[in-house]
N, C-alpha and C positions, 0 to 999 in steps of 0.2 A: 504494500500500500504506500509506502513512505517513497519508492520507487516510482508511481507515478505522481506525485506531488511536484520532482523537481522540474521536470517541463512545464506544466501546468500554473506553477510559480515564477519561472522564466517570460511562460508566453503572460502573462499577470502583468508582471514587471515592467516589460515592453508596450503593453497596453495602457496601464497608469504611468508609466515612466513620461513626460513632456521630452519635446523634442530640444537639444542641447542650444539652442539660440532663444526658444523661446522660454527657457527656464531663466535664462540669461535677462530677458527683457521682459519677465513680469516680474523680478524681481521686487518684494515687496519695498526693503531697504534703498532708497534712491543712492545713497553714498557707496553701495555697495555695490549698485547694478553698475556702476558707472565706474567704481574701480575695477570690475571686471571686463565690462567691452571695451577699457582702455587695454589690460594685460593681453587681449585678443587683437586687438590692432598691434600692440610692440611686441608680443613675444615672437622667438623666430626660434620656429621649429630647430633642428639637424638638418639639412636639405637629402641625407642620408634616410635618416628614418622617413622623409616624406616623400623620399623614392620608393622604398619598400610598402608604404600604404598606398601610394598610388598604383602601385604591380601588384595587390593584394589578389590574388583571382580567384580564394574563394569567399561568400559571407560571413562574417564575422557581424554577432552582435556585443554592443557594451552596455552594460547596466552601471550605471555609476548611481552609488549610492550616497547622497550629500547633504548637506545642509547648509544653507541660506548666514548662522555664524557663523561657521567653522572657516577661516583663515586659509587652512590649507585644501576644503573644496572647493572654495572660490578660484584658488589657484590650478588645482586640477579641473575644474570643468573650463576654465578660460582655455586653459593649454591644450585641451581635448578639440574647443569649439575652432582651435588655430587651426591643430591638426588635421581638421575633418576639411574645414574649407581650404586647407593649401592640398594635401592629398585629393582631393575632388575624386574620391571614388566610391561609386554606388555601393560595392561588399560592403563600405564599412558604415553599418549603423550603431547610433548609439540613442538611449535613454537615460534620463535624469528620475530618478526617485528621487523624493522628499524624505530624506528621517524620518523628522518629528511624522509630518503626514500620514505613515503610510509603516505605521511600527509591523505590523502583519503581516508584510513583507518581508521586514527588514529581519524579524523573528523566524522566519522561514528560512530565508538563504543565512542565517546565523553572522549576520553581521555584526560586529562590536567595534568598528571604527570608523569615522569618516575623513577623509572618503574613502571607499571601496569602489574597485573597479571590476566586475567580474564580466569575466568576455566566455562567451558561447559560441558553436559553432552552428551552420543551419538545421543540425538534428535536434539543436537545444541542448547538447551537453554540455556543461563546463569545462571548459580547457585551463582557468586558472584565475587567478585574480592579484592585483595589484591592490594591498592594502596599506594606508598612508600609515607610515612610522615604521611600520617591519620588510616592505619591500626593500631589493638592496641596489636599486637601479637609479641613474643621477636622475630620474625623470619617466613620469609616469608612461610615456608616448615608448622610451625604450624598454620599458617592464611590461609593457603589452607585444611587442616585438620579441620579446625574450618565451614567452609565453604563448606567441605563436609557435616561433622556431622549433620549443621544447614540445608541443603538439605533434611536429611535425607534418605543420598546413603550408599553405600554397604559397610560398614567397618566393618570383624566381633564380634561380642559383647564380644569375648575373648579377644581383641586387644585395644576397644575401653577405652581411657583414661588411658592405662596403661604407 
């Protein structure tokens, strides 16, 4: 039983989850919306890692689990919302949960930190997750790359590690 719950809480996720621009701009906080679409206009990806999402050729979905205080969500969903628009590639979708919002969720995929990034692949399994403070990656965009690779999904072998 606990076995069909975790797709079912995946495809949940992605349904409640908002889309990563628009979590960005309804932002309740105005000080906060605005220090985040500024880190989206100046961050600058790896041109590396935004080769490897752009050649991504299979789907990958991201559930980012975050909250509107948390300092270092803000920071991971800005650097997510870079990635997605400088990579420009359909594979890669992502969702924004809400913590506080959406405990039920967050109790189900056993979350206890924000932010969490847990990336699926299109059967809905988990291939892994990037969680803020114990991941060991200088950036969250290459702990999901890391975690592709370690899957062993579609990144191609001209790309990989460059």
């Amino acid at each position: 039983m606990k076995e069909l719950k975790k797709p079912v809480i995946n495809m949940l996720s992605m349904k409640v989850g908002r889309d990563i621009f628009d979590y960005i701009n309804t932002i309740g906080n105005s000080s906060v919306k605005q220090r985040m679409k500024k880190r989206v206009q100046e961050y600058m990806v790896n041109p590396s890692i935004t080769e490897q999402f752009e050649n991504l050729e299979e789907k990958l979905f991201l559930v980012i689990i975050a909250a509107e205080w948390s300092s270092e969500a803000q920071t991971c969903v800005s650097d997510l919302a870079k990635l997605l628009k400088t990579a420009n590639n359909a594979n890669l979708v992502a969702k924004v949960v809400d913590y506080d919002n959406n405990q039920d969720i967050v109790e189900e995929l056993s979350v206890k930190r924000v932010p969490t990034v847990i990336v699926y692949d299109r059967q809905q399994r988990e291939l892994g997750r990037y969680v803020e403070g114990i991941s060991r990656s200088p950036s969250v965009e290459e702990e999901i790359i890391n975690i592709i690779e370690k899957s062993d999904r579609s990144i191609p072998a001209a790309t990989q590690g460059a």
